[in-house]
C-alpha positions as CSV (number, residue, x, y, z in Angstrom):
1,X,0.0,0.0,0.0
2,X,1.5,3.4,-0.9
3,X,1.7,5.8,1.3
4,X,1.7,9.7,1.3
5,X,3.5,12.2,3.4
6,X,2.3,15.3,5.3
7,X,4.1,17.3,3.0
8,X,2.6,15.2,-0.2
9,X,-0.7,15.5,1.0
10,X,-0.4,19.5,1.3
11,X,1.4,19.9,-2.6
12,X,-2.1,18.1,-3.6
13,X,-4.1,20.4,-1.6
14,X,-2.8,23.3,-2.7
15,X,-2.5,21.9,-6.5
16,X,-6.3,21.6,-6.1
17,X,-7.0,24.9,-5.4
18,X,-5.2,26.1,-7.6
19,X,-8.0,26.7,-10.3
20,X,-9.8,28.3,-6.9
21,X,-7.0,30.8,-6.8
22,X,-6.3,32.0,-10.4
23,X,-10.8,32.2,-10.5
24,X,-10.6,34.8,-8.2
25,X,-7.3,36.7,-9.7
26,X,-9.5,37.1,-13.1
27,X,-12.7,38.1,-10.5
28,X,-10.8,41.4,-9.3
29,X,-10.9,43.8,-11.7
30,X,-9.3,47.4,-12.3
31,X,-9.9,50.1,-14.4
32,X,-7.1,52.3,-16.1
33,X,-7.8,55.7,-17.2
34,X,-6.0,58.1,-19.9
35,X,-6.2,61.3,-19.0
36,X,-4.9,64.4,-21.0
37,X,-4.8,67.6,-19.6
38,X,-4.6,70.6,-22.1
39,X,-2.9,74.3,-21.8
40,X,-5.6,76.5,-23.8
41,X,-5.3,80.0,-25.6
42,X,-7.6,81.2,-23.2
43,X,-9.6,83.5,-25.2
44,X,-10.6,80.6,-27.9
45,X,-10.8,77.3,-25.5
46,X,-14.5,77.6,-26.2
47,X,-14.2,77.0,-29.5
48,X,-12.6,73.5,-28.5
49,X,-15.6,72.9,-26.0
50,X,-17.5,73.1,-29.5
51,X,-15.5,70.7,-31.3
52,X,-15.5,68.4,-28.3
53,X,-19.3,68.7,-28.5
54,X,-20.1,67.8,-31.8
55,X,-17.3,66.2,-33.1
56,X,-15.7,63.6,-30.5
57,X,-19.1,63.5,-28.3
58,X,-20.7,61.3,-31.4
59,X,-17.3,59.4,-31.2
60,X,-16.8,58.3,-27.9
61,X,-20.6,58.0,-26.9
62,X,-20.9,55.7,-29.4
63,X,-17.8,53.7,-28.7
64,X,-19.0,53.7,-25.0
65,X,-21.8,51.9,-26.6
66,X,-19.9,49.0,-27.8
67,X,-18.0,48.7,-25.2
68,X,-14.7,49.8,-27.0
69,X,-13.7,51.8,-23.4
70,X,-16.0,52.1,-20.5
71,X,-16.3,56.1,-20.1
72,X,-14.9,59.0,-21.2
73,X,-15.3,62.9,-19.6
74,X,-14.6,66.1,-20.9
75,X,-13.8,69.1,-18.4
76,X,-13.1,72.5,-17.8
77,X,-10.8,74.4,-15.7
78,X,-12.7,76.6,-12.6
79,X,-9.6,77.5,-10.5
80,X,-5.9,75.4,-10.3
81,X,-2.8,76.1,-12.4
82,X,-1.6,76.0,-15.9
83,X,-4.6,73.1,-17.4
84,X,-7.1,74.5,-19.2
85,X,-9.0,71.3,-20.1
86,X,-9.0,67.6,-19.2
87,X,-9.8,64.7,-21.7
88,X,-10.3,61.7,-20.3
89,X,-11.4,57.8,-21.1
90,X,-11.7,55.0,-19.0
91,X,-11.4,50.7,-19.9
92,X,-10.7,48.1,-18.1
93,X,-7.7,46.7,-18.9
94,X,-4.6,48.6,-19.9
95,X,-4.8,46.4,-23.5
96,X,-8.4,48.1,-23.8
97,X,-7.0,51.4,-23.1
98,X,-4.0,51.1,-26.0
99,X,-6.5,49.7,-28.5
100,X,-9.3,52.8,-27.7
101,X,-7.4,55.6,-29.9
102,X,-6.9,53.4,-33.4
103,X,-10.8,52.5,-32.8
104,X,-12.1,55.9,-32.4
105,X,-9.7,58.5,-33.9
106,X,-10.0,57.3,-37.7
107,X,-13.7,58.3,-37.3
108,X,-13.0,61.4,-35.7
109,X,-10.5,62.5,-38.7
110,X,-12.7,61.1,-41.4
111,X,-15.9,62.8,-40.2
112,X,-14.3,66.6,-39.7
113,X,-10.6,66.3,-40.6
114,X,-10.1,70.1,-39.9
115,X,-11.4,69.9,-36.4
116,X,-8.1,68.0,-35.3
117,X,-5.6,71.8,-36.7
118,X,-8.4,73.9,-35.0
119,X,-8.4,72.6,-31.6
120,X,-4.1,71.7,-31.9
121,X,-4.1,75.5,-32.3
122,X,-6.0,76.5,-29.2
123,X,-4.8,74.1,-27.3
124,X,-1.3,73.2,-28.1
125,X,0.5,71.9,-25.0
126,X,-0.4,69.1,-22.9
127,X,0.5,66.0,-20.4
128,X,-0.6,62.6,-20.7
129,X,-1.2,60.7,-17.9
130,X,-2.2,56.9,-17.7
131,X,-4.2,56.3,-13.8
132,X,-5.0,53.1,-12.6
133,X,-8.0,53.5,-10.1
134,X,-7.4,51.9,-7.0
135,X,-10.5,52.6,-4.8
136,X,-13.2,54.8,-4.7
137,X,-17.2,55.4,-4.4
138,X,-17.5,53.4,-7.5
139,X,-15.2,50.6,-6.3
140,X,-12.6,49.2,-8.9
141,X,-14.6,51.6,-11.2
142,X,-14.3,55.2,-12.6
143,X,-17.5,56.7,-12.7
144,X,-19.7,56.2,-9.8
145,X,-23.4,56.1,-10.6
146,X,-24.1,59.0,-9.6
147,X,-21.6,62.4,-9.9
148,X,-21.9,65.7,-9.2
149,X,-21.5,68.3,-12.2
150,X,-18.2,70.1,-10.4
151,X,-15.0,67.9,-9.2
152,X,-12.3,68.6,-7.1
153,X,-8.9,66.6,-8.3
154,X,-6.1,66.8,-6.0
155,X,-3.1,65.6,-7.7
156,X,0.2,64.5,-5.2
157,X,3.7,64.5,-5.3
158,X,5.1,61.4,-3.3
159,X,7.9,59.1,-1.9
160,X,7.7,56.7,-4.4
161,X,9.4,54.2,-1.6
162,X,6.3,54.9,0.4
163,X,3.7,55.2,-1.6
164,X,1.6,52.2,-1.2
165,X,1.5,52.7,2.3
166,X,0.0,56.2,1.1
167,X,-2.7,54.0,-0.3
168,X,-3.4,51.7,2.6
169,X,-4.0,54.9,4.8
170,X,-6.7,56.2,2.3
171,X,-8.3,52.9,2.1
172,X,-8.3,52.0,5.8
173,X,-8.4,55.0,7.3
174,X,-9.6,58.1,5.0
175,X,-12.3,55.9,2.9
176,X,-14.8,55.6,5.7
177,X,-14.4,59.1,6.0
178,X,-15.3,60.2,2.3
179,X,-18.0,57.3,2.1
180,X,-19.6,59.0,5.4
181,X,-19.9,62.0,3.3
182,X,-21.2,61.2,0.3
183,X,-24.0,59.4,3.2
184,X,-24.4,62.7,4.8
185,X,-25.0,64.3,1.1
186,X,-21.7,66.8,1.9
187,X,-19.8,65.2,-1.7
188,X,-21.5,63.0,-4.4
189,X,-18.4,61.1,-5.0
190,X,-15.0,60.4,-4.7
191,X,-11.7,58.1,-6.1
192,X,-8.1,57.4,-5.2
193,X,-6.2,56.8,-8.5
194,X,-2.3,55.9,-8.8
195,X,0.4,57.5,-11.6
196,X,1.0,54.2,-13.7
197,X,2.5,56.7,-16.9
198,X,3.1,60.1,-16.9
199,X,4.6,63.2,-15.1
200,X,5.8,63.8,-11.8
201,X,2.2,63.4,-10.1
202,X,2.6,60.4,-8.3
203,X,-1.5,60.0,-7.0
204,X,-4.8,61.6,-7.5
205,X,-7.5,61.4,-5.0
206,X,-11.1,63.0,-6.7
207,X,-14.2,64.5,-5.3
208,X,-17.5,65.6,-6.9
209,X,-20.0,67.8,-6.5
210,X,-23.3,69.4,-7.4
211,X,-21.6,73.4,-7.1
212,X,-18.3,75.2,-6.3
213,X,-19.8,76.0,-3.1
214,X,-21.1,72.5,-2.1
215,X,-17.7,71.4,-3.5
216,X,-15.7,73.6,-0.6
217,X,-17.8,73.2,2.2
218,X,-18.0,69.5,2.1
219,X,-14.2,69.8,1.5
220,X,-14.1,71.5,4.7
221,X,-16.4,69.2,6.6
222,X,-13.6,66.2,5.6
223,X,-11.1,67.9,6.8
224,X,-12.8,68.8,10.2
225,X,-13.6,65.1,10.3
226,X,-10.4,63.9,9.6
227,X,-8.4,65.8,12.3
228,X,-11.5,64.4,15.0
229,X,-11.0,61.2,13.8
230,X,-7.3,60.3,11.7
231,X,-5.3,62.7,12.2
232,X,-2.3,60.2,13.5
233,X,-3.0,58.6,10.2
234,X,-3.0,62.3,8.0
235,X,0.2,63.6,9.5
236,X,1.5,59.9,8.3
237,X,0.1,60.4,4.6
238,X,1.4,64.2,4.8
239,X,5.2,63.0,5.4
240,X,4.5,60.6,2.4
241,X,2.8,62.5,0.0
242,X,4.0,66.2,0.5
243,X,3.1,68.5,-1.7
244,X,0.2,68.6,-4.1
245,X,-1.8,70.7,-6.4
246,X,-5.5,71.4,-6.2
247,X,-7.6,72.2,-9.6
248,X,-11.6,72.8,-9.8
249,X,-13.3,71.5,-12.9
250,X,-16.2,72.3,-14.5
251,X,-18.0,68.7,-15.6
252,X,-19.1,69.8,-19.1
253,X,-19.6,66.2,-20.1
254,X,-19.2,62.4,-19.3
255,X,-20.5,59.1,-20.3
256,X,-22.2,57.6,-19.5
């Protein structure tokens, strides 16, 4: 009669749950996000709000329909620095993402080909920036079901050796925090993303809105909240992440 070992009868156990293991890998999902942020001549970026309207809404709405990417947003500075406008599209893999622009842009060029040397010479200067989402009202998602029509985007400069941990204090201690809010009706929503390509913003925490004002007072009301309640854990993310850059946009359009 053959016999089997401890340490046999373990390899087989875990051989077995193997499939187990890799099911649930595929389960968790992410969402990647390519944001562009435009410098604008500031006197004609209305013109590109036009061209955004009529010739890449049809576009990307419709590619949003197929399921080509999963969102896509277009908005306009209120207050911040130097970006004028942001351009963005969400999918949910990073293959998705690559494969969005050779999908859509033929379209774009076909149906208005001078659009593309109209709005390159309003706005001509931009970053790139490719976000993975990392948590958030909406999850593993972008777009939370319901958004307000201004966002706040708070973009940070970090210790790159440090930065997850960065992360782990948003999730365990700051997310209950922002969720609360969006309970009490102070935000509608709000996301932690992290720099996967770009520039020297290393993450990207997100809040909405229905106004400015609501915007800043429920901004206020977190912070009150998180000095009652994590402020051990803030001063911690402050020596991580310690510098940042605050922008208001306007929402002028996202879909879905």
């Amino acid at each position: 009669m053959r016999r089997f070992s401890l340490s046999s009868m373990l390899i087989v156990a875990f051989l077995l749950c193997l499939p187990a293991i890799a099911g649930a890998q595929e389960e968790k999902q992410t969402t990647f996000v390519y944001a562009t942020y435009f410098e604008c001549d500031t006197s004609r970026q209305e013109i590109v709000d036009e061209i955004v309207k009529f010739v890449w809404a049809p576009a990307y709405d419709a590619a949003v329909e197929v399921e080509t990417i999963s969102s896509w947003g277009w908005l306009a500075h209120h207050t911040g620095g130097k970006w004028r406008r942001l351009f963005y599209y969400s999918a949910p893999s990073l293959d998705a993402l690559m494969d969005a622009p050779d999908a859509i842009s033929p379209g774009i060029q076909k149906a208005n080909p001078g659009a593309g040397q109209i709005f390159g010479e309003i706005c001509n200067a931009h970053e790139d920036y490719i976000w993975q989402v990392a948590t958030g009202s909406a999850g593993a998602g972008f777009i939370a079901q319901e958004r307000g029509k201004v966002g706040m985007s708070v973009y940070f400069h970090c210790d790159m050796s440090q930065e997850d941990r960065a992360d782990e204090i948003v999730e365990e201690f700051l997310a209950p925090i922002y969720n609360s809010h969006i309970e009490q009706g102070n935000i509608t929503s709000w996301g932690w993303l992290k720099h996967y390509v770009g520039g020297k913003w290393r993450r990207a925490a997100t809040f909405t809105a229905p106004d400015v004002k609501s915007l800043l007072a429920g901004r206020n009301a977190i912070f009150a909240d998180v000095n009652a309640k994590a402020e051990a854990a803030s001063d911690e993310f402050g020596e991580i992440c310690g510098s940042h850059q605050d922008y208001i946009w306007n929402i002028v359009h996202e879909t879905p």
